[in-house]
N, CA, C and O atoms as a printed pandas DataFrame, in Angstrom:
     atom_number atom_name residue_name chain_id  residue_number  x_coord  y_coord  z_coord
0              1         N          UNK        A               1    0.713   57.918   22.683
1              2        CA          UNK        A               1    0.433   58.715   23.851
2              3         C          UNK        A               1    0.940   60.150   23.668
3              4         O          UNK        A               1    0.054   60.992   23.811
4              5         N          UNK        A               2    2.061   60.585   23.407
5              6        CA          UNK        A               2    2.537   61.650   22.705
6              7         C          UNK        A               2    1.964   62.643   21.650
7              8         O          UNK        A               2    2.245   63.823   21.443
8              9         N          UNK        A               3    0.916   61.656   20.936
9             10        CA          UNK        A               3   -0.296   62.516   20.416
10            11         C          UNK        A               3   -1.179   63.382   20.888
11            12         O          UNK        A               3   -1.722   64.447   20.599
12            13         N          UNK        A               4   -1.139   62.520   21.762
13            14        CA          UNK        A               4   -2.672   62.903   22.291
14            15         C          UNK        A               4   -1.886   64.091   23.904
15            16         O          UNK        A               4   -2.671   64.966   24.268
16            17         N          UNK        A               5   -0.683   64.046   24.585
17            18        CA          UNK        A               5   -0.535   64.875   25.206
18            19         C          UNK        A               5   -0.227   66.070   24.496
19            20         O          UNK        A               5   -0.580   67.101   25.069
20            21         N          UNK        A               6    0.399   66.211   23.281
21            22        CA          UNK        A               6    0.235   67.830   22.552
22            23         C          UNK        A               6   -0.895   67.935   21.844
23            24         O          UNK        A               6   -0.857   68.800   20.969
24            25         N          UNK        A               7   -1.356   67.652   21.892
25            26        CA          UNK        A               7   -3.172   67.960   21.458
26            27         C          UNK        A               7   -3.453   68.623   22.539
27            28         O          UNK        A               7   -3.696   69.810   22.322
28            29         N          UNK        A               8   -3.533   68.155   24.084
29            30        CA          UNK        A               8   -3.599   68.668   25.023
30            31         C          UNK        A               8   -3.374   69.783   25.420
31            32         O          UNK        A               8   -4.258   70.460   25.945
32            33         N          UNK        A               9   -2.099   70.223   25.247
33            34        CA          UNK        A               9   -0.965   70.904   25.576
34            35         C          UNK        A               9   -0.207   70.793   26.499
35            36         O          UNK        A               9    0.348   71.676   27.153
36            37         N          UNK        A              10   -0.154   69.630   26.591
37            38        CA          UNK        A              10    0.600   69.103   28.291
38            39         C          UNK        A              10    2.355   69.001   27.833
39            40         O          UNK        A              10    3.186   69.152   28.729
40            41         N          UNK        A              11    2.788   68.752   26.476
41            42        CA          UNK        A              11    3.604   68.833   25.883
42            43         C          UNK        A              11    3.780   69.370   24.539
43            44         O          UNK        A              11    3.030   69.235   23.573
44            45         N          UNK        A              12    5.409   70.297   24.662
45            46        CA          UNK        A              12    5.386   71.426   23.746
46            47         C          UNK        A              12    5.902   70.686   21.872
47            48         O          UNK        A              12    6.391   69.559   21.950
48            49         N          UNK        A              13    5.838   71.032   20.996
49            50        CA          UNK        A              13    6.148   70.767   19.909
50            51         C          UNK        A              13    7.613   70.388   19.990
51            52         O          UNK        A              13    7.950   69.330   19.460
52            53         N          UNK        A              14    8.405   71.044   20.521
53            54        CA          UNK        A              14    9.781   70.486   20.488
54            55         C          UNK        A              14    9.845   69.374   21.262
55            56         O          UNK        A              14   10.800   68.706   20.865
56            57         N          UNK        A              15    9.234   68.788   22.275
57            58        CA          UNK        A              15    9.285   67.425   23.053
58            59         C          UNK        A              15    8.859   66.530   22.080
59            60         O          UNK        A              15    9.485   65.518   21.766
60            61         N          UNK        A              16    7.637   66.943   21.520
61            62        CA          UNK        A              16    7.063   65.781   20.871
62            63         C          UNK        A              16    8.258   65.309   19.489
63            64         O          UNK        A              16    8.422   64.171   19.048
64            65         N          UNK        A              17    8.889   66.453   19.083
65            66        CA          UNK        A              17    9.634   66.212   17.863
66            67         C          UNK        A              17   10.973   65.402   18.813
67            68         O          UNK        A              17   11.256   64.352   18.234
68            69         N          UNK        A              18   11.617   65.555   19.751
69            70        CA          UNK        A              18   12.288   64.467   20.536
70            71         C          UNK        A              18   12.068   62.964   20.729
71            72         O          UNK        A              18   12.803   61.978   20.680
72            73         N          UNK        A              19   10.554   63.208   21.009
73            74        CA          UNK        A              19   10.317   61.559   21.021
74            75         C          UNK        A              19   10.074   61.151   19.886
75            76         O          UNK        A              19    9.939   59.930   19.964
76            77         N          UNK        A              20    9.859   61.713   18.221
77            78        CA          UNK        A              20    9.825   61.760   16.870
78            79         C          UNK        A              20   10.838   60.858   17.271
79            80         O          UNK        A              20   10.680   59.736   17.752
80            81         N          UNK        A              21   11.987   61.508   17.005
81            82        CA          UNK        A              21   13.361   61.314   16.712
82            83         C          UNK        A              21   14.227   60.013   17.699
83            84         O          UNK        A              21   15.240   59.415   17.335
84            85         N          UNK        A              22   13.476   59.821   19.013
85            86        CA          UNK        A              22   13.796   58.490   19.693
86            87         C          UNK        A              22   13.282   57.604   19.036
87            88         O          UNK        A              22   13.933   56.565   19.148
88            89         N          UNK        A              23   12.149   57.477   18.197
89            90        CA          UNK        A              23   11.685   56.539   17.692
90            91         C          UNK        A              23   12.197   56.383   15.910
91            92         O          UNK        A              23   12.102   55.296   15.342
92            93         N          UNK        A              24   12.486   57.065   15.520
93            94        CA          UNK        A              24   13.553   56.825   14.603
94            95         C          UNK        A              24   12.637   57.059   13.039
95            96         O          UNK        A              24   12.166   58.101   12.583
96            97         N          UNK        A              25   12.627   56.290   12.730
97            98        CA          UNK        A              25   12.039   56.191   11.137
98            99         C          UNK        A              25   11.283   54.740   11.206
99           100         O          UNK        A              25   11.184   53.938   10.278
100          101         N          UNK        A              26   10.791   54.606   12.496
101          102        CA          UNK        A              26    9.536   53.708   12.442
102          103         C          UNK        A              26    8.303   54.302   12.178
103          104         O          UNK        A              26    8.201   55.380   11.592
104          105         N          UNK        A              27    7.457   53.710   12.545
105          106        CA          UNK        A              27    6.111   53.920   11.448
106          107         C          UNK        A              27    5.459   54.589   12.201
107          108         O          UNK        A              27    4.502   55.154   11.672
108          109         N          UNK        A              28    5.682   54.840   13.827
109          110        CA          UNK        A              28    5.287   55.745   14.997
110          111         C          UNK        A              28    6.300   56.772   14.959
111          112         O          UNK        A              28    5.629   57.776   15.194
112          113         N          UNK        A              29    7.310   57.094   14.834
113          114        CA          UNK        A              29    8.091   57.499   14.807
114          115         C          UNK        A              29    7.575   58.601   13.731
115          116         O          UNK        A              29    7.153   59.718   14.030
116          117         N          UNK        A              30    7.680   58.120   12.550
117          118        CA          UNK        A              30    7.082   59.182   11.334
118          119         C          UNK        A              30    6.053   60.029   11.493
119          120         O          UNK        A              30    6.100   61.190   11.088
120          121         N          UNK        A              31    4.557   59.272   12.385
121          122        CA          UNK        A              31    3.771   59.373   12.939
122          123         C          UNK        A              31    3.646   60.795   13.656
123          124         O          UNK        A              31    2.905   61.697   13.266
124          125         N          UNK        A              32    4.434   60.845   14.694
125          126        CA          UNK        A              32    4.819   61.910   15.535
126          127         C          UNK        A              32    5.672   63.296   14.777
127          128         O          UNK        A              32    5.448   64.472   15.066
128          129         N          UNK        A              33    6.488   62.909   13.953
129          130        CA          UNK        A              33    6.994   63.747   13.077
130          131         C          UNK        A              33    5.987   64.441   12.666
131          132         O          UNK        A              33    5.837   65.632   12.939
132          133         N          UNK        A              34    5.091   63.659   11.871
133          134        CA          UNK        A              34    3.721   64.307   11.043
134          135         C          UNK        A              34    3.090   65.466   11.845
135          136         O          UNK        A              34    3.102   66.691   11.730
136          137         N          UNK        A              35    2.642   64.755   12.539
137          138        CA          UNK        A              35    1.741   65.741   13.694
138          139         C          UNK        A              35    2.935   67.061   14.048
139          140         O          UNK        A              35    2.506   68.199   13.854
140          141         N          UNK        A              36    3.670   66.994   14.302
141          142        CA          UNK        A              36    4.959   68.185   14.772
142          143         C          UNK        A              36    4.723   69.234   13.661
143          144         O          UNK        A              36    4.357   70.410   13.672
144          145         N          UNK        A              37    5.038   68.440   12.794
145          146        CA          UNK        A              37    4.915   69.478   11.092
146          147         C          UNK        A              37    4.191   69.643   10.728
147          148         O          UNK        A              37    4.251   70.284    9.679
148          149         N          UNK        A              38    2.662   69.172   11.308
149          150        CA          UNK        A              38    1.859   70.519   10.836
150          151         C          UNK        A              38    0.982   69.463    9.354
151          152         O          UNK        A              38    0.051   69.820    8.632
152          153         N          UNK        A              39    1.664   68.290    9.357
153          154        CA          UNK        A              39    0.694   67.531    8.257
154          155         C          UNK        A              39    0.040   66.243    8.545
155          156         O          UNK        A              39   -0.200   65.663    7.486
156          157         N          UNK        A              40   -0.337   65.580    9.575
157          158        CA          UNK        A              40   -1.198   65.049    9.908
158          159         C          UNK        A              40   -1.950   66.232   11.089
159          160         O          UNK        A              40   -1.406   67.134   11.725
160          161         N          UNK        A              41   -2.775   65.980   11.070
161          162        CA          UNK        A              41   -3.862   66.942   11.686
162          163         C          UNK        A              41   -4.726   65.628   12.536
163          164         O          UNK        A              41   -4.928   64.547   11.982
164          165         N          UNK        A              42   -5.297   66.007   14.317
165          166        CA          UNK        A              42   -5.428   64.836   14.895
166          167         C          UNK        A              42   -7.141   65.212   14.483
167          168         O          UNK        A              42   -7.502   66.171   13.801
168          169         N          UNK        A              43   -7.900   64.321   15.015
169          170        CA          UNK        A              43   -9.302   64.715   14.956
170          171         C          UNK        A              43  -10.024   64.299   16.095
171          172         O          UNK        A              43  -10.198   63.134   16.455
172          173         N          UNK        A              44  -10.535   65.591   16.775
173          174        CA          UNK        A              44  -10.542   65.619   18.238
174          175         C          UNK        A              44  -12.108   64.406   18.321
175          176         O          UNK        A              44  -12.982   64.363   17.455
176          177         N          UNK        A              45  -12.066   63.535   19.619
177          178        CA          UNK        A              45  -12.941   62.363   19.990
178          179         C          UNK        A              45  -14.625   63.282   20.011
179          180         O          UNK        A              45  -14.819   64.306   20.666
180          181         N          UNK        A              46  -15.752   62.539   19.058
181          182        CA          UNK        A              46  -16.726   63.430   19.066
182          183         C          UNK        A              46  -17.168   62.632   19.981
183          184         O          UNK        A              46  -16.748   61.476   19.940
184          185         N          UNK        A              47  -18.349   63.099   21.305
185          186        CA          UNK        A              47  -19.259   62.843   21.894
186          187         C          UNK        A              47  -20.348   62.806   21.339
187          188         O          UNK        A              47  -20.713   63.874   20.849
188          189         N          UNK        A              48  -21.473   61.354   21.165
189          190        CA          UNK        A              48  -22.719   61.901   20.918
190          191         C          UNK        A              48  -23.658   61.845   21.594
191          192         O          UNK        A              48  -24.706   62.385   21.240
């Protein structure tokens, strides 16, 4: 869920790197890290 609200912009990069870091070095956790830093990139839902 945290993905998809800074995609948004409903939440800022430093929140999302907070809830990174509540979630620890789980596999969501890393997840959210990624996206913060700039190396997973999301890919916005196409309509057809």
């Amino acid at each position: 869920m945290e993905e998809i609200a800074f995609e948004n912009g409903w939440i800022t990069r430093g929140r999302l790197m907070e809830s990174a870091e509540r979630y620890g070095k789980s596999p969501y956790g890393q997840h959210l890290k990624g996206i913060a830093d700039g190396e997973i990139m999301l890919v916005p839902n196409q309509k057809n």
